[in-house]
N, C-alpha and C positions, 0 to 999 in steps of 0.2 A: 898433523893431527891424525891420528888413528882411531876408530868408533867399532866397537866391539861388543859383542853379547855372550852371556851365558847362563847355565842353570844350573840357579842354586840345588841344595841337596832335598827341598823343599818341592822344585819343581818350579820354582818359578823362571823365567825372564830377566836377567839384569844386564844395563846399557852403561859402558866405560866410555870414556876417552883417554887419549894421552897425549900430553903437551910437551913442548920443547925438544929437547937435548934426548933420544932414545937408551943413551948409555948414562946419561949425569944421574942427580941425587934424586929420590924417589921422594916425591910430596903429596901426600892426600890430600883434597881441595875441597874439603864439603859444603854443598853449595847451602844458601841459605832460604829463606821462605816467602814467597814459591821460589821454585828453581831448578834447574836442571845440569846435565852435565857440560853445557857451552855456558855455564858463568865460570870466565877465568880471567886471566890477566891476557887478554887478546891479540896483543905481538906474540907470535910464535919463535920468531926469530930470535928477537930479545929474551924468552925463555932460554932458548937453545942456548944461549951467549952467555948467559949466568950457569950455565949446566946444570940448568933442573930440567928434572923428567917429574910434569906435573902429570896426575892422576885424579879425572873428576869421575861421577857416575850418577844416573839418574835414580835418586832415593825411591822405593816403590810408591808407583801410581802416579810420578812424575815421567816427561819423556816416552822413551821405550823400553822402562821396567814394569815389568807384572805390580800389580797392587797387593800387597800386604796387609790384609783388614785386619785392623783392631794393633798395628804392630805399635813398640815403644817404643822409648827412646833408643834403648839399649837394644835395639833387635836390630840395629846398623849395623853393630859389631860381626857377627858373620858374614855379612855383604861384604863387608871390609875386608877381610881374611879372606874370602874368597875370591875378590878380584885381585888381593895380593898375590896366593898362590897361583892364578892363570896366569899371571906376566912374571913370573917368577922372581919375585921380591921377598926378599926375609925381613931385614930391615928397613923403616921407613920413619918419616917424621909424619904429621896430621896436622893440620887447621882448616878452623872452620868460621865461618863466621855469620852472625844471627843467627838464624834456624840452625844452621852448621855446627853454631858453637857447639851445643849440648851433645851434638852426634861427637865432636872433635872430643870431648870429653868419656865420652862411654869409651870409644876406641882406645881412647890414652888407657881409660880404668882397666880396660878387659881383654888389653892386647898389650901387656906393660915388657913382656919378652921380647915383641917385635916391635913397637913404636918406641925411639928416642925421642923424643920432644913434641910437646902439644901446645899449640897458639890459638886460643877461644877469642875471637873478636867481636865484638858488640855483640856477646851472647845473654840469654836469659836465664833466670834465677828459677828452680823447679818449683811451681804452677802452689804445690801445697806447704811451702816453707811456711814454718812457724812464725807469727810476729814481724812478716815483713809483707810492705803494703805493692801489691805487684804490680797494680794499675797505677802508682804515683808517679806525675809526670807523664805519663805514656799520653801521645796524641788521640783526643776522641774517635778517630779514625779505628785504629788500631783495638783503643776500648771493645770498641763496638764490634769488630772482628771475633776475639776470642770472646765475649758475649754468644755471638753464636755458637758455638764453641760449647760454650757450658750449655748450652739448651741439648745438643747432641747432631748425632749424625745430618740427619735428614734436614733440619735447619739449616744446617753449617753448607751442607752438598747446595742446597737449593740459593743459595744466598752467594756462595763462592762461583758455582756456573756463571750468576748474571757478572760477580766481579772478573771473573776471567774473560770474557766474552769484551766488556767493557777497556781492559786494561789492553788486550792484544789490539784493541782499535784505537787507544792511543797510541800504544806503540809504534802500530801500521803509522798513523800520524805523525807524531812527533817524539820521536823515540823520549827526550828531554822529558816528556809531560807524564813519566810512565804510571805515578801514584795520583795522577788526575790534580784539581784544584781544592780540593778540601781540606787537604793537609798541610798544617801550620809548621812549617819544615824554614830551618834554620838556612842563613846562607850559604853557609859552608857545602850543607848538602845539594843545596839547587845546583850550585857548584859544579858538583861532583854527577849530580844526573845531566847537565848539557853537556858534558866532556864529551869528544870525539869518540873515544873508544870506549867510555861505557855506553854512550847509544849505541856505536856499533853492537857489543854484547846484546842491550837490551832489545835490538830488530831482531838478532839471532835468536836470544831463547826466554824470550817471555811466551812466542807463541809455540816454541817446542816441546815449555815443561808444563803446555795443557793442552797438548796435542790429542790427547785421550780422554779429557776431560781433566777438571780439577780434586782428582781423586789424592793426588799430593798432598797436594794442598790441607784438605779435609784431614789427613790423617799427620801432617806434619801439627795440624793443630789443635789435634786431638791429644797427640800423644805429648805435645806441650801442657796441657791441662792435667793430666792424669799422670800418674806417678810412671816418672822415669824409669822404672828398672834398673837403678846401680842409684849410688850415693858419690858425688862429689868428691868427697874427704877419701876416696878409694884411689885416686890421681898419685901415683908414686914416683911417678918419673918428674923431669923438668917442665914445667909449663910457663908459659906467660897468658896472662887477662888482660887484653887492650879494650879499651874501650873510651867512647867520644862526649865530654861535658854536656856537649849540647847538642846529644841525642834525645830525639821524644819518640821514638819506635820502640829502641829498648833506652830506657831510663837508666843516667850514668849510676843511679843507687844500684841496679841488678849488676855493674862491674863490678862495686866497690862489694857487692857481697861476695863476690865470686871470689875475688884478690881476698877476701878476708878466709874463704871457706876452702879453696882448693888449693890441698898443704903446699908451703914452699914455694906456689909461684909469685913469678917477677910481676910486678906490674904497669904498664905502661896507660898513662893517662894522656889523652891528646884534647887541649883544652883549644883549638880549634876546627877542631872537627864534631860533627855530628855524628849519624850513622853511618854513611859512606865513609870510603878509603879511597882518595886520590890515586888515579893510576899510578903517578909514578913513584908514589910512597910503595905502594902497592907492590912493586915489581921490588923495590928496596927492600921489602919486607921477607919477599919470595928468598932474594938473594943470603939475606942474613938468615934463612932457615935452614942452607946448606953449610954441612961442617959438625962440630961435634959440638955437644949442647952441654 
């Protein structure tokens, strides 16, 4: 793993990594909400082995990136292109998944020259869709989340400090316990949080991607509320919508819109899984993204 910085044309701070294989296939990894650039598939070697050259980065105000106030969904896309150009990548493929998905999406829509293939997993449906019920299904937990969210900044900041503060002491604790006891979370996913190598991940970068505070955070879920900047139905390349039945984070209805709404992609339904992705699915998943789409 390699961890790099640089500045945007803006002026800001932004914090890379890269995984695996330094010559293999180029995979954008966008992390999800919260998050930072060490959420990946955490065998390196195993990367290496499949010949991916994964590519994560801390979204601003996450990590060691500068904060981007007020930024949307679509304002990854030059992040994007810009850490493509430092390592000298033309073409690449993109997935994202949860918070990621929507970023995985803008990049497909706004960099369709250079991304071949986008994979949105357990992502969310934009905030202002007409006629569809965004809280259905979603865990109280979660409600109550972008709740603050729609109050606005200072709510949101003041309420996500005590949860960041809170979650990095489970973590410290019990890596396994990252989303605390409140939440009515399926087996599959309990599953998937005591796995060896997702705790490893989660001691790694739960306290990295609010190391500066939860300023991420705040704006990863801001810019979920408020109107993305780009339209879905913009998606022209190959994509796939994965997404978990018996998910209560993001609710299987926000996949089944996405597979309805963003043109021509495949869609893959995993009726036992929740929100998580089993590592070694995980790594399968990685593998089948190298090659031509």
């Amino acid at each position: 793993m390699t961890t790099t910085t640089l500045r945007t044309k803006d002026g800001r701070q932004l914090c890379y990594a890269q995984w695996g294989d330094p010559e293999g296939a180029p995979i954008f990894n966008l992390h999800g909400t919260p998050g930072c650039r060490l959420n990946r598939y955490p065998d390196d070697a195993a990367l290496a082995n499949i010949g991916a050259r994964v590519i994560t980065y801390d979204r601003p105000g996450y990590g060691r990136s500068d904060r981007n106030p007020g930024r949307r969904v679509v304002d990854c896309v030059p992040d994007v292109e810009a850490i493509a150009d430092a390592v000298g990548i033309d073409k690449f493929v993109v997935v994202g998944g949860s918070g990621g998905g929507p970023h995985a999406l803008a990049v497909a829509a706004r960099l369709s020259e250079r991304v071949t293939f986008v994979r949105c997993v357990v992502g969310i449906v934009p905030y202002d869709t007409e006629g569809f019920d965004w809280f259905a299904g979603m865990d109280p937990e979660n409600v109550k989340e972008f709740g603050w969210a729609l109050k606005g900044e200072e709510t949101l900041y003041h309420e996500l400090s005590k949860e960041a503060d809170a979650m990095v002491a489970r973590v410290t604790a019990d890596a396994a316990n990252v989303l605390g006891s409140n939440w009515d979370l399926p087996d599959a996913d309990r599953a998937v949080f005591a796995h060896p190598l997702v705790m490893q991940v989660m001691r790694e970068a739960i306290p990295e991607c609010v190391v500066n505070g939860p300023w991420g955070w705040v704006d990863d879920d801001l810019a979920f509320t408020k109107p993305w900047g780009f339209d879905v139905s913009e998606v022209a390349i190959p994509a796939e919508v994965h997404y978990g039945s018996q998910d209560v984070l993001v609710p299987a209805a926000h996949g089944e819109w996405l597979a309805a709404n963003v043109p021509s992609a495949k869609v893959v339904v995993n009726n036992d899984e929740g929100h998580g992705v089993p590592p070694e699915r995980m790594l399968e998943l990685l593998k089948s993204m190298i090659g031509p789409h």
